[in-house]
C-alpha atoms as one frame of an Amber mdcrd trajectory, in Angstrom:
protein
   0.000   0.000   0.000   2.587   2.137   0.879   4.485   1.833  -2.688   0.842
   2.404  -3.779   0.459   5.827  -1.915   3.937   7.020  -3.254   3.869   6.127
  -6.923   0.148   8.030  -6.473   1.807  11.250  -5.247   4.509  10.897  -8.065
   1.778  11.295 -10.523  -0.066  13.929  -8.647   2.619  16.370  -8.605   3.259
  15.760 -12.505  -0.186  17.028 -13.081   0.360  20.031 -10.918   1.079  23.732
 -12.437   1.754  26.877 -10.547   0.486  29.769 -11.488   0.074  33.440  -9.206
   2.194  31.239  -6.452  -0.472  28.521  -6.374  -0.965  24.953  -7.456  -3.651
  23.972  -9.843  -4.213  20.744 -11.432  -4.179  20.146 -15.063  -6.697  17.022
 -15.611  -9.973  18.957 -15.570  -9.822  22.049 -17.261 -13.612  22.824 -15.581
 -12.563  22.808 -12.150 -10.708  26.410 -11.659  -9.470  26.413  -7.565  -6.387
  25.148  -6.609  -5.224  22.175  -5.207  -2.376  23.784  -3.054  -1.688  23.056
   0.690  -2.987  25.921   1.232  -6.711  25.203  -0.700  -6.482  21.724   1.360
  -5.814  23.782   4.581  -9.113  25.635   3.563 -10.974  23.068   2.541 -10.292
  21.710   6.507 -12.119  24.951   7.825 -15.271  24.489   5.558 -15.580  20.941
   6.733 -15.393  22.694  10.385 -18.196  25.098   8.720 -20.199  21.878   7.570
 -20.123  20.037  10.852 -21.347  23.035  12.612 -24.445  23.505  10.299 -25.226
  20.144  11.103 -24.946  19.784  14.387 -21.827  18.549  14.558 -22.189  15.633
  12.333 -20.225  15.224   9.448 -22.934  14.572   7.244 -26.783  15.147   7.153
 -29.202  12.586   7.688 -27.099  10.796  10.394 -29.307   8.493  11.321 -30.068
   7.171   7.583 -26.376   6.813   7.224 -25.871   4.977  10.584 -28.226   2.531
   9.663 -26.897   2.043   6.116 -23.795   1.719   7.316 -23.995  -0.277  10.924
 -22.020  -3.405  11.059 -22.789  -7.306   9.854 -21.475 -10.119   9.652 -19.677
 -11.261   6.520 -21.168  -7.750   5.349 -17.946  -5.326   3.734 -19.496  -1.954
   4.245 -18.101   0.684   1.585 -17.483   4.792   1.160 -17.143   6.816  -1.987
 -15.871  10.053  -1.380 -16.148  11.752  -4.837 -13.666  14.750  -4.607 -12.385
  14.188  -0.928  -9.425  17.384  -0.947  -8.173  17.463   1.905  -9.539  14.022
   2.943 -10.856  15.089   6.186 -14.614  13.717   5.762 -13.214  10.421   4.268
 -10.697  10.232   7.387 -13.447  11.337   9.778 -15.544   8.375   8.148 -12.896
   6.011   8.379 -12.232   6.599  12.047 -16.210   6.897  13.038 -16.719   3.481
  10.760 -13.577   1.172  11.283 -15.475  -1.746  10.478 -16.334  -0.003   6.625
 -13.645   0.466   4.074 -13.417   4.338   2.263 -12.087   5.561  -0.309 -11.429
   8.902  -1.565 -10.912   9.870  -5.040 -10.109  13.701  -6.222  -7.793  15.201
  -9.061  -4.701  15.169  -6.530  -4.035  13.616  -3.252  -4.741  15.056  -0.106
  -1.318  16.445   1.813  -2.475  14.225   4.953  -0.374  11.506   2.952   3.005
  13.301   3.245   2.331  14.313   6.699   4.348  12.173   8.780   2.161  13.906
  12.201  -1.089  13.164  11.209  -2.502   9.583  10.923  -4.741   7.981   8.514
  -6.528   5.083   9.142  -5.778   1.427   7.610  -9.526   1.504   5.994  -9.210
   4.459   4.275  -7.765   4.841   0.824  -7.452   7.746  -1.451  -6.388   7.725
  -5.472  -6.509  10.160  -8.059  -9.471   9.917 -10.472 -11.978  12.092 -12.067
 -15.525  12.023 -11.976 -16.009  12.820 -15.390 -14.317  10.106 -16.511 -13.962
   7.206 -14.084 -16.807   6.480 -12.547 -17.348   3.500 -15.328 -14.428   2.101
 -14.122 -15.513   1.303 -10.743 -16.458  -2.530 -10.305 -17.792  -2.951  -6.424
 -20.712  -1.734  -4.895 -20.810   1.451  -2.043 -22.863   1.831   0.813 -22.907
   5.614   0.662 -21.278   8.171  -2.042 -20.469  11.268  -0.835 -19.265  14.542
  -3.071 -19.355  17.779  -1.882 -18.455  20.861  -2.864 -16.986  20.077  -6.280
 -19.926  20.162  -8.541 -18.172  23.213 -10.189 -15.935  20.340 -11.939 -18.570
  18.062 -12.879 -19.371  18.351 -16.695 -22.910  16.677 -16.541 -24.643  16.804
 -12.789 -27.207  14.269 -14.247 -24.705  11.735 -15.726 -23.218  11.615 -12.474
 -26.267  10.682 -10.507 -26.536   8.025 -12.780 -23.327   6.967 -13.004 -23.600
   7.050  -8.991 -26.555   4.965  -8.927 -24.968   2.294 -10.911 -22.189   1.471
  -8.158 -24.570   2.263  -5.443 -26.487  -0.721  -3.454 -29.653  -0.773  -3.637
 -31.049   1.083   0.033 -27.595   2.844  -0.302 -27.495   7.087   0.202 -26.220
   9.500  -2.137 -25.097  12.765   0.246 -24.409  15.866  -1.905 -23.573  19.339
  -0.506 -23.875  22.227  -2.797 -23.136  26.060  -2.166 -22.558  29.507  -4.102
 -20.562  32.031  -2.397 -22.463  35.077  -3.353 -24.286  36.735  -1.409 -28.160
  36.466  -0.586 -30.185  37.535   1.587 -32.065  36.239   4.635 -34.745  34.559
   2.231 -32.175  32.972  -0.064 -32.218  35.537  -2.578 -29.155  36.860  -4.733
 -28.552  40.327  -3.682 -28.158  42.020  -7.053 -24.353  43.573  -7.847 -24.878
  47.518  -7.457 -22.122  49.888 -10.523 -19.319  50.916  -8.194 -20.112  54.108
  -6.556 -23.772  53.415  -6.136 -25.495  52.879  -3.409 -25.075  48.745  -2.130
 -22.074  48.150  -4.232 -20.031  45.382  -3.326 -16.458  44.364  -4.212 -17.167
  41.007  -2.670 -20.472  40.601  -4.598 -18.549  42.180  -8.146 -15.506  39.791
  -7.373 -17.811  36.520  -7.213 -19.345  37.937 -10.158 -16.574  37.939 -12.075
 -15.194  34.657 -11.012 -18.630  33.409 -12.215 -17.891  34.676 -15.590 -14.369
  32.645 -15.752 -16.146  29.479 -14.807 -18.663  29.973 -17.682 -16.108  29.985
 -20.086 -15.678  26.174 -19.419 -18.586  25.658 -20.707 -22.212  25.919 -19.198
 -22.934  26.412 -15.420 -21.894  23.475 -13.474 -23.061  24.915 -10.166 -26.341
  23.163 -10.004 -27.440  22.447  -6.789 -30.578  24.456  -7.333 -31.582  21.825
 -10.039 -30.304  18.372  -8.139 -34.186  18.192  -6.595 -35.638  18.352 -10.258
 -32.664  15.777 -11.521 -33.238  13.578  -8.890 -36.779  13.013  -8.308 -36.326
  12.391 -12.332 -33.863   9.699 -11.934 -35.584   6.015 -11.834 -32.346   5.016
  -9.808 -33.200   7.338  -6.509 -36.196   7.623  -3.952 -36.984   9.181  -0.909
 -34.915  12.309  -1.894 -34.866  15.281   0.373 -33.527  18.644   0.596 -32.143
  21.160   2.995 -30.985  24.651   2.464 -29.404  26.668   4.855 -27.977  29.999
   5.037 -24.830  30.938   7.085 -23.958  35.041   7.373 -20.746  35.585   5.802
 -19.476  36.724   9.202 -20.677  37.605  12.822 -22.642  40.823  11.743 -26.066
  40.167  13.172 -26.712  41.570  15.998 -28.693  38.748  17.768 -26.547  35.393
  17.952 -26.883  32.473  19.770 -23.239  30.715  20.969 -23.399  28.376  17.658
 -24.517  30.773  15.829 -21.337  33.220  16.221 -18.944  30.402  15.940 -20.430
  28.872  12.444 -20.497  32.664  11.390 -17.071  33.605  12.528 -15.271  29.909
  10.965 -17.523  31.191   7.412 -15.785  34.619   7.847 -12.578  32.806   8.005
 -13.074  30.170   5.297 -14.092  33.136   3.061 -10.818  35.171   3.811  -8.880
  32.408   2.949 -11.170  31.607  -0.270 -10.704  34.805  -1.919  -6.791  34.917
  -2.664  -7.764  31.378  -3.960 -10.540  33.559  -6.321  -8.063  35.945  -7.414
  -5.515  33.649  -8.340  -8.048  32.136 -10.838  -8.566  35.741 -11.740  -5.063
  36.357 -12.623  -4.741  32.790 -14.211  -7.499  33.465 -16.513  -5.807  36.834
 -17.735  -9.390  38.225 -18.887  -8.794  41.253 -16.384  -5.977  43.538 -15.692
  -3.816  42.996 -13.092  -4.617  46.359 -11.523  -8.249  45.868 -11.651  -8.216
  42.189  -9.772  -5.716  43.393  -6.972  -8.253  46.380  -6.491 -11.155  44.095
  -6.190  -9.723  41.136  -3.948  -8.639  44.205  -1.994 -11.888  45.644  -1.252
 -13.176  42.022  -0.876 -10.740  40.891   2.010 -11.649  44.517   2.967 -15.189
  44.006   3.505 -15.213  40.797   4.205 -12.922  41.351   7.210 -14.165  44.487
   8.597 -17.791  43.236   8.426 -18.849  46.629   6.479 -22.925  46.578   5.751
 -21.955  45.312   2.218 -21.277  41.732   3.052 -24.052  42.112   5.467 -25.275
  38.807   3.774 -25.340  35.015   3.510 -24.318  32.329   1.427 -26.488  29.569
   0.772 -25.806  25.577   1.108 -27.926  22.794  -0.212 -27.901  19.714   1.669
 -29.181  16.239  -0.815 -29.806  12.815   0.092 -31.087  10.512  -2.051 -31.798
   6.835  -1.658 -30.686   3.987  -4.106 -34.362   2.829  -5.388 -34.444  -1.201
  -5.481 -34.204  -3.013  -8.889 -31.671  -3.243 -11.401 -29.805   0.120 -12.426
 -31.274   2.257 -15.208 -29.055   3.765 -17.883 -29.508   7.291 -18.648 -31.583
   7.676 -21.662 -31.741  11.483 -22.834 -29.912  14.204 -21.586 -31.109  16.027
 -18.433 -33.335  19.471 -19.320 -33.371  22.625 -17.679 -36.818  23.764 -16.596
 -38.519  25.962 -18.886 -38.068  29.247 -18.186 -34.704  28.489 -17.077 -32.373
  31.509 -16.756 -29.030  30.952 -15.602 -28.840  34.327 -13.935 -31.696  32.983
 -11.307 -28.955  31.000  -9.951 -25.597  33.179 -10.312 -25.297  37.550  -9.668
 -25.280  38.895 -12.833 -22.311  40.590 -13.968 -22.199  44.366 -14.551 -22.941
  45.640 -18.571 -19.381  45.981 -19.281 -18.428  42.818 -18.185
């Protein structure tokens, strides 16, 4: 395993390019953040973020995945952790469930397995795969698949489900987590971007904006948590699906906090500070703006977004899916997934400013 491991991180860092003093990976040209030490170190605070919004679990509908997962005899109980980073969650699930084994599969390795101080666990594996491609590949069965986060570098949401389903066991879970770091406001709505100098205008809001506009160059939005309900109860593969949004303030600005409350909102403030020199990296990377102009704008982001200032006075919204393996034989996908009619992509992301 361990010659395993190290011929895995060989190939990880030949996929690697740095670019604006950060590591991105080169397999999936959709998927724009880095892949850094420092993204992982992130990616380690949102989880914090995620456990708090759900009461300290590290995944919703514990008691579903408890059951799904509790021990038998002669029964191998397996994890999927489609685009594990920093492989906390699959760690976490590996040390909560010794008895099950879990594997986590992303576009590079997670540091954890250079890090001679921290441990991982003998049932939990990681290897570099994508999505997009390898899911086919995949010849046993999982109890529960788990991706979150990363539906930015998924081509086709609805191909994945599918794909899912077909190395899912029948009464297995599918646990997605979804989430757009613009701001809305307290009934889930996009607050729209104000021209600088008017009244409401946001860097914060404007630099999200634009970062929207560099993943859409990739092709079509990929952020489509707002959909999974409509491609899900669709699916013949899935039942019993259910969905949970919550909104978290993008820092401690209300006024009226309970104790959990202030610390989910003060770990978001954090996870967002560190989040934005990720954004304007991408920025930069993508070389559709001036230098001057991103430096400006991540400026009066971190600004904001540190300060508190009645700008960011906002939230962010996460989705929280589980869906349940129907029983019967798997169904192939037969036509391409749909958008609703009336569908307008700008009903999901802030529009960008004329000019832009």
């Amino acid at each position: 395993m361990a010659q395993e491991s190290t011929s895995a991180v060989v190939e990880a860092q030949s996929n690697l390019t740095v670019s604006n003093g950060r590591s991105f990976q080169e397999l999936n040209n959709a998927y724009k953040l880095p892949t850094d030490s420092g993204e992982h170190s992130r990616l380690d605070l949102q989880h914090e973020a995620l456990s708090l919004m759900l009461g300290g679990s590290s995944y919703q509908s514990p008691e579903l995945v408890k059951t799904i997962l509790s021990s038998r005899e002669n029964v191998k109980r397996r994890v999927l952790d489609v685009g594990a980073g920093s492989g906390k969650w699959a760690i976490g699930m590996a040390e909560e469930f010794p008895h099950a084994d879990v594997l986590g599969i992303d576009l590079v390795l997670p540091n954890v397995l250079t890090d001679s101080g921290r441990r991982v666990p003998p049932n939990c594996s990681f290897r570099i795969a994508d999505a997009n491609k390898d899911m086919g590949n995949i010849d046993v069965t999982y109890d529960v698949i788990h991706l979150r986060c990363v539906e930015a570098g998924i081509l086709d949401s609805d191909l994945f489900f599918f794909e899912a389903a077909r190395v899912l066991r029948p009464g297995g879970v599918l646990l997605l987590v979804g989430s757009n770091v613009q701001l809305v406001d307290g009934k889930g709505q996009i607050i729209p971007l104000q021209k600088p100098g008017d009244v409401g205008y946001s860097h914060f809001q404007h630099f999200i904006s634009c970062a929207m506009q560099v993943h859409l160059k990739a092709g079509p939005l990929r952020i489509r948590h707002a959909l999974w309900k409509n491609m899900l109860n669709n699916n013949p593969n899935y039942s019993n699906v259910h969905i949970e949004e919550i909104i978290a303030p993008a820092g401690p600005w209300p006024n009226r906090m309970s104790d959990a409350e202030r610390k989910l909102a003060e770990t978001m403030q954090q996870n967002i500070l560190r989040l934005l020199p990720a954004f304007k990296a991408i920025l930069l990377r993508d070389k559709g703006f001036s230098k001057e102009f991103v430096d400006n704008l991540a400026e009066g982001a971190i600004k904001e977004i540190r300060e508190l200032s009645p700008a960011v006075h906002g939230y962010s919204k996460w989705v929280f899916a589980t869906a349940v393996r129907a029983e019967g034989s798997w169904v192939a996908r037969k036509d391409p997934w749909q958008e609703p009619e009336g569908y307008d992509i700008y009903d999901y992301i802030v529009s960008p400013l004329p000019q832009e």
